[in-house]
C-alpha positions, -999 to +999 in steps of 0.1 A: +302-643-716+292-642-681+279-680-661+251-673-638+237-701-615+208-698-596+200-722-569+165-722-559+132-750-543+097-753-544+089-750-507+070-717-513+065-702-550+086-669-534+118-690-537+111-701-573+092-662-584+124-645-571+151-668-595+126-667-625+132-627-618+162-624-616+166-655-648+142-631-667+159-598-664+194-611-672+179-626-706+164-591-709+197-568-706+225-590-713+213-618-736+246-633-742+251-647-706+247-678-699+220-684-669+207-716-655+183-721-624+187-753-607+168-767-577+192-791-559+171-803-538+146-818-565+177-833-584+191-848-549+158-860-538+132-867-569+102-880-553+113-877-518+114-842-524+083-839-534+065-855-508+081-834-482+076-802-504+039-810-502+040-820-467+055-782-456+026-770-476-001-789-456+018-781-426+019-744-432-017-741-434-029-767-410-010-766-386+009-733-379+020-737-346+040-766-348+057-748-381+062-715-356+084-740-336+101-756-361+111-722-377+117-703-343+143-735-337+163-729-374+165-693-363+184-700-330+206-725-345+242-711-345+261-729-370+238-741-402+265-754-419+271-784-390+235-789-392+217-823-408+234-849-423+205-858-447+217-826-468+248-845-478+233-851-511+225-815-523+263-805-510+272-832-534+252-825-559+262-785-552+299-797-555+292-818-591+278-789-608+299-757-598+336-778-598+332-786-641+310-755-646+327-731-626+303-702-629+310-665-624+278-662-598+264-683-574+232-667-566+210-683-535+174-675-535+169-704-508+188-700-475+205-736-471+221-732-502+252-703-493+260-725-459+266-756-482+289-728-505+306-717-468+314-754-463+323-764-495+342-738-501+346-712-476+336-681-467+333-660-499+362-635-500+359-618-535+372-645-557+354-667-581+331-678-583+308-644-568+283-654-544+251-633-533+216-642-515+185-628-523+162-631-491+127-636-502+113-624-471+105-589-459+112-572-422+115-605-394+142-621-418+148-658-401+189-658-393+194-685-416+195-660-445+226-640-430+244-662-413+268-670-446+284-647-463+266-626-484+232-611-486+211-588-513+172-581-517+141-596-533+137-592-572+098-590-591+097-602-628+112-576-651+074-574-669+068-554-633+090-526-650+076-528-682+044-517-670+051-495-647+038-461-656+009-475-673-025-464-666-043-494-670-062-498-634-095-482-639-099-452-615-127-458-601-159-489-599-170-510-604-142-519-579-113-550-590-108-574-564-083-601-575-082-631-553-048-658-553-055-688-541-020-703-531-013-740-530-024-761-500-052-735-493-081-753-507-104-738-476-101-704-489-115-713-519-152-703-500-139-666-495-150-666-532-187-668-523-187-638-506-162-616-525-185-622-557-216-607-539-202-573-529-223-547-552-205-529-579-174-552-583-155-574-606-142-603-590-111-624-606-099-659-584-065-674-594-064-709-585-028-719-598-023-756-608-045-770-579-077-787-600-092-797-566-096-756-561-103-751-592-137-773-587-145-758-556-142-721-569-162-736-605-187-746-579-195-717-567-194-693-597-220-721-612-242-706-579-233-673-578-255-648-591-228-624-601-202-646-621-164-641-618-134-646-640-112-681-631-076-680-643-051-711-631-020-710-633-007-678-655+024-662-665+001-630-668+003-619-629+020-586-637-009-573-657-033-587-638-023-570-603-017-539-622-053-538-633-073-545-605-080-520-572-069-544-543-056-582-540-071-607-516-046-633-504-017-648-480+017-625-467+037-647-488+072-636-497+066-631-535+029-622-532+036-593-510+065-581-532+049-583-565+022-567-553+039-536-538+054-537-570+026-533-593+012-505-568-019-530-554-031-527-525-033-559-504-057-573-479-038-600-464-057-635-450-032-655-438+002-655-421+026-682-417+037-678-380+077-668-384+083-667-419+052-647-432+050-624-400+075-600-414+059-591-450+024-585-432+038-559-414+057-539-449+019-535-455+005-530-425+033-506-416+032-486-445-004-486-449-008-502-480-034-527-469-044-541-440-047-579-425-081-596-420-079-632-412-118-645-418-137-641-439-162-618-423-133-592-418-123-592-456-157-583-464-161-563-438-123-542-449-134-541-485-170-524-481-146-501-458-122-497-482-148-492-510-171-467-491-174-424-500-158-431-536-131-455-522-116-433-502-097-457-479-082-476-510-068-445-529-050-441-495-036-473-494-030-466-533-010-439-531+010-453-500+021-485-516+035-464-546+053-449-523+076-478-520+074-500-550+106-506-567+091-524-599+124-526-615+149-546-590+156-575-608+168-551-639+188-539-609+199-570-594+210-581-627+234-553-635+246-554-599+258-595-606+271-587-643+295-562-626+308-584-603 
């Protein structure tokens, strides 16, 4: 029986999406390992943790700039591993868990954690335990991620695979927009408004766990002529990206990926400067999507997108098939079992 750890945080839901993944499709294909996620930071930290988790998220959104800085300064930073003494307590904890467990794999879906593995251990070299990094971003990759030892790709959920092949997007209107509201982003919760009055569409708004969204976007369908579905936080997002036309929401790591890989075309409205920039350009690039960072440019991209029988989205359609890979965790997984 094979130990997997997965190391993983809540300082963006692409960190957590990615080890659920890869968690997910080594209970699917080899049922008898043992696999346990773990978030080090939350253990080391408790409520201190929490507070700073929230406080990236508010400084994300409100104030970009100063995050472009803080990130543009990890990436020039030579050495990681001599970097802040206030991480002391997760290399401890890191050091508790893996010296009694000793698991067969160590994989990092957070970049801090495979320098704290270089310094407690070494450089990886082949023997036990295995240790591989799954980078969570796409294209401008911040040099955190490969300066350790080991590197590998971004996996989707395992359901991603189960539907692929599926026909259940209707081919043509009324149009599915789905909009994700991520957390922190309460002031997109107005984009709603307008989406919901665009003729001959179906408009679903995921709100996740944030109740103070959830009002806002209630608010509005209570005013809107044309109602809309609200879902919060689901386990459902496979199914639902695979049956609507074109997602509305931010170039976040996971967001961008599960969406290539249930063949949705995105519309991206926002971009964390540095970490974000990268997965806005796999869809701009590829034209599978487009960005449009107000409100009157989503609107204006989707009556575009929709117009002479939705010509503009099959394009994008057929282009963001193209390069969806639904089934990389199944892969990831049989890549660390062979280790």
């Amino acid at each position: 029986m094979k130990k997997i750890l997965i190391l993983t945080a809540g300082f963006g839901e692409g960190h957590n999406s990615a080890a659920r993944g890869i968690r997910d499709a080594l209970a699917q294909i080899a049922p008898d390992s043992s696999v346990e996620c773990r978030d080090l930071f939350a253990e080391a930290f408790g409520r201190v943790n929490e507070i700073v988790r929230r406080a990236y998220l508010v400084g994300i959104n409100r104030a970009p700039r100063a995050w472009s800085a803080i990130y543009s300064w990890i990436d020039r930073r030579p050495d990681f591993r001599s970097g802040p003494r206030w991480f002391s307590r997760v290399r401890q904890r890191l050091s508790e868990i893996i010296e009694p467990d000793r698991p067969d794999v160590i994989v990092s879906v957070y970049p801090p954690y495979p320098h704290f593995l270089d310094e407690l251990f070494g450089p990886a070299d082949g023997s036990k335990p295995r240790r591989v990094v799954c980078v969570t971003d796409s294209i401008t990759i911040n040099s955190i991620w490969y300066r350790c030892s080991s590197v590998f790709g971004f996996p989707v959920s395992p359901r991603f695979a189960a539907l692929a092949g599926q026909q259940i997007r209707p081919s043509g209107p009324p149009w599915r927009i789905l909009q994700m509201i991520n957390a922190g982003q309460s002031s997109a919760a107005g984009l709603a408004r307008w989406l919901a009055r665009i003729p001959n569409t179906e408009l679903t708004v995921t709100v996740g766990r944030d109740e103070k969204v959830r009002r806002a976007v209630e608010s509005i369908r209570n005013a809107s002529a044309q109602k809309f579905t609200i879902i919060g936080w689901t386990t459902e997002l496979p199914q639902l990206l695979a049956s609507h036309h074109v997602l509305v929401s931010k170039a976040g790591g996971a967001t961008v990926q599960e969406a290539i890989a249930a063949a949705c075309p995105m519309i991206i409205n926002q971009v964390v400067p540095g970490q974000e920039e990268g997965n806005a350009q796999l869809i701009t690039q590829t034209n599978s999507g487009t960005v449009a960072l107000n409100n009157d440019e989503v609107i204006a991209t989707l009556t575009r997108a929709f117009a002479d029988d939705g010509k503009l989205l099959h394009e994008w359609s057929e282009n963001i098939a193209k390069i969806s890979r639904p089934a990389a965790s199944l892969e990831i997984a049989n890549f660390l079992l062979e280790l």
